[in-house]
C-alpha positions as CSV (number, residue, x, y, z in Angstrom):
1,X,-45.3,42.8,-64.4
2,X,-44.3,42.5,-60.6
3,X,-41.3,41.9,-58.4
4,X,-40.8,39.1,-55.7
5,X,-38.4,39.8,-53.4
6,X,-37.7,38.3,-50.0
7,X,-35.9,40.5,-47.0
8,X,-32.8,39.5,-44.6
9,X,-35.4,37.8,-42.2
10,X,-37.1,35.8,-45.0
11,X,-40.1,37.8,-45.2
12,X,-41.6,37.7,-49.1
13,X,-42.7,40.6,-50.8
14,X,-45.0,41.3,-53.9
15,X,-44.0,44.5,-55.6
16,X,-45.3,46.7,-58.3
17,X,-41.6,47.8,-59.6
18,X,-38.3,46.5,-58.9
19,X,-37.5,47.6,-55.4
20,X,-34.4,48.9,-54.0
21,X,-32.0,47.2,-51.4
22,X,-31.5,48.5,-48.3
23,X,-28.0,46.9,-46.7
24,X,-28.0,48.8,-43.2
25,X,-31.6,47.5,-42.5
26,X,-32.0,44.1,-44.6
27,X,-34.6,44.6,-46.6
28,X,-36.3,45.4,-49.9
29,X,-37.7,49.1,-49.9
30,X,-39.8,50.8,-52.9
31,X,-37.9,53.4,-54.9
32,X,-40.8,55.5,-55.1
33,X,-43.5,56.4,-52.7
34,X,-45.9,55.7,-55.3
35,X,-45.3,51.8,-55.1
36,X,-46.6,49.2,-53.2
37,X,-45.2,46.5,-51.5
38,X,-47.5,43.4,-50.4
39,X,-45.9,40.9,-47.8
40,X,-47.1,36.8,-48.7
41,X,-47.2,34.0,-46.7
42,X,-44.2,32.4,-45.9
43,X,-43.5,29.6,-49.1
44,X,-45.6,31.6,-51.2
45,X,-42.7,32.8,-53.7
46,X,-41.7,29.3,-54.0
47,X,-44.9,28.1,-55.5
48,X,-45.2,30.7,-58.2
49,X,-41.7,30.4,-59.1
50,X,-40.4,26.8,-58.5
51,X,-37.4,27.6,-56.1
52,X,-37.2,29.6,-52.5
53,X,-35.4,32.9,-52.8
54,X,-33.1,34.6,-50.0
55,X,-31.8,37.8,-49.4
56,X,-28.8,37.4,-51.3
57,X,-30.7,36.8,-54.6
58,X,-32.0,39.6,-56.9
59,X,-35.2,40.8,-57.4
60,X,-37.2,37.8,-59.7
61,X,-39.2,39.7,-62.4
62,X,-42.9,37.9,-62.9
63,X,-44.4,38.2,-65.6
């Protein structure tokens, strides 16, 4: 399973666990050093979801 995410300036991220949210900075951050974070293109969450995401949304789960 992996996370989608997308940070305060709309950039969408592919993540190996959920990640954690970091206010002051606006954006998504790993909780351990041991994860990985990918940034996609721009429209990409979209597509393998069905809707856009923004900051103010959770974390999607895909299975």
């Amino acid at each position: 399973m992996v996370w989608l995410a997308v940070d305060k300036d709309g950039a969408e991220y592919i993540c190996d666990n959920r990640p954690y949210r970091r206010e002051i900075m606006g954006e998504w951050i790993p909780r351990y050093d041991v994860d990985y974070m990918i940034r996609l293109p721009f429209g990409t969450i979209e597509k393998l979801i069905g809707h856009s995401l923004t900051w103010e949304d959770e974390p999607v789960e895909l299975k």
